[in-house]
C-alpha positions as CSV (number, residue, x, y, z in Angstrom):
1,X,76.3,108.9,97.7
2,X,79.4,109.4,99.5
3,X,82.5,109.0,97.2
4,X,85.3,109.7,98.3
5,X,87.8,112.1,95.4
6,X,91.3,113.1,95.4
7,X,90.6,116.6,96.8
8,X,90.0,115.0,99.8
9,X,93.8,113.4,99.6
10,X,93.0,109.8,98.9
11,X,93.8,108.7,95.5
12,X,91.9,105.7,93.9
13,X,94.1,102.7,92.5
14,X,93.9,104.1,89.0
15,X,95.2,107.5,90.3
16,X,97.9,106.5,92.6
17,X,98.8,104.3,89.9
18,X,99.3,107.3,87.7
19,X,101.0,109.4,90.3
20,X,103.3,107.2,91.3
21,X,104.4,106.5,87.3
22,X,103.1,102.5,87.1
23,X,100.9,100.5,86.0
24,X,97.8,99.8,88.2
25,X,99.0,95.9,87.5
26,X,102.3,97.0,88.6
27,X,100.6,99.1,92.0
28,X,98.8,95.9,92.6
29,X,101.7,93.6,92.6
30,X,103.9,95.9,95.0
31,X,100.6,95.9,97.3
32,X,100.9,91.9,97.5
33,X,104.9,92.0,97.9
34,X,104.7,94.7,100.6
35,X,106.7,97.0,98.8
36,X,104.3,100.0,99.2
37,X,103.7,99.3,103.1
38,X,100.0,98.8,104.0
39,X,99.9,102.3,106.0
40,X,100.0,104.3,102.6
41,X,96.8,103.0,101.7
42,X,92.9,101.8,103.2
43,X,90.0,99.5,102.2
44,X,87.0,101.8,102.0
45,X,83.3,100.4,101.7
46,X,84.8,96.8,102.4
47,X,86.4,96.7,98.4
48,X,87.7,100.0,97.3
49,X,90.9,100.9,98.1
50,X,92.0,104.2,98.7
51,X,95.8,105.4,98.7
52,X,96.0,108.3,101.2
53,X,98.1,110.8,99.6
54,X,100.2,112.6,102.6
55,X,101.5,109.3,103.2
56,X,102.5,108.2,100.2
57,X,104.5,111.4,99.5
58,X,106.2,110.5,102.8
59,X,106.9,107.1,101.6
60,X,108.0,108.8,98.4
61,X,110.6,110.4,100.9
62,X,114.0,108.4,100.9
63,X,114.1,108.0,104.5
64,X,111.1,106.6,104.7
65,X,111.6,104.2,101.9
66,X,114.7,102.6,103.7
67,X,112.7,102.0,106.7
68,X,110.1,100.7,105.2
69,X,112.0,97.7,102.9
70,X,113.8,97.4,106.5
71,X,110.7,96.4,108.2
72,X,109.2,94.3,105.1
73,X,112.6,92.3,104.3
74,X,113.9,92.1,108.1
75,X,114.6,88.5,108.8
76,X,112.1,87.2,111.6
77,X,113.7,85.8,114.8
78,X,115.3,82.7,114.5
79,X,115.6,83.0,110.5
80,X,119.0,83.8,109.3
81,X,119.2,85.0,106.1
82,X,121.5,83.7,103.1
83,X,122.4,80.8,105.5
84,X,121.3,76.9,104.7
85,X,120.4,74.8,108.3
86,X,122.8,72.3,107.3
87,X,121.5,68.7,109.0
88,X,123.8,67.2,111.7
89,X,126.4,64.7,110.1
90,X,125.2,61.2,110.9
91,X,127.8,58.0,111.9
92,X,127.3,56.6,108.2
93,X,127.5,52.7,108.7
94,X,130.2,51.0,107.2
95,X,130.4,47.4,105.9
């Protein structure tokens, strides 16, 4: 059987969980908001996940945090953030 363990430096969802100080349903949660970016962790075997250590102490790294919530929460072209597309005023008939 080839398993993989955390001497190996990937961490199971249960164990990153732990060694990042959350809750796996918390870990989860900021896997589906993009908070943790997708390049700290891998699917292995199709459904286990696997959180590759190195690179979540990097992320752990302030630096790396800022550019990371930059690239998840960077308005995409053409989207303006905070701004309403107000609808052009139409001639309002009068009687």
């Amino acid at each position: 059987m080839n398993t993989v363990t955390r001497n190996d430096g990937y961490l199971s969802v249960e164990h990153a969980a732990a060694y990042l100080d959350l809750t796996v349903c918390a870990l989860r949660e900021r896997m589906k908001r993009g908070s943790i970016p997708a390049w700290c962790w891998t699917r292995m075997g199709g459904t286990s996940i696997r959180f590759i250590k190195s690179e979540l102490d990097k992320w752990l790294q302030p630096v790396e945090r800022a550019e990371a919530f930059r690239e998840v929460h960077a308005p995409r072209v053409g989207e303006r953030r905070g701004l309403r597309k107000s609808k052009p005023l139409g001639l309002v008939a009068v009687r």
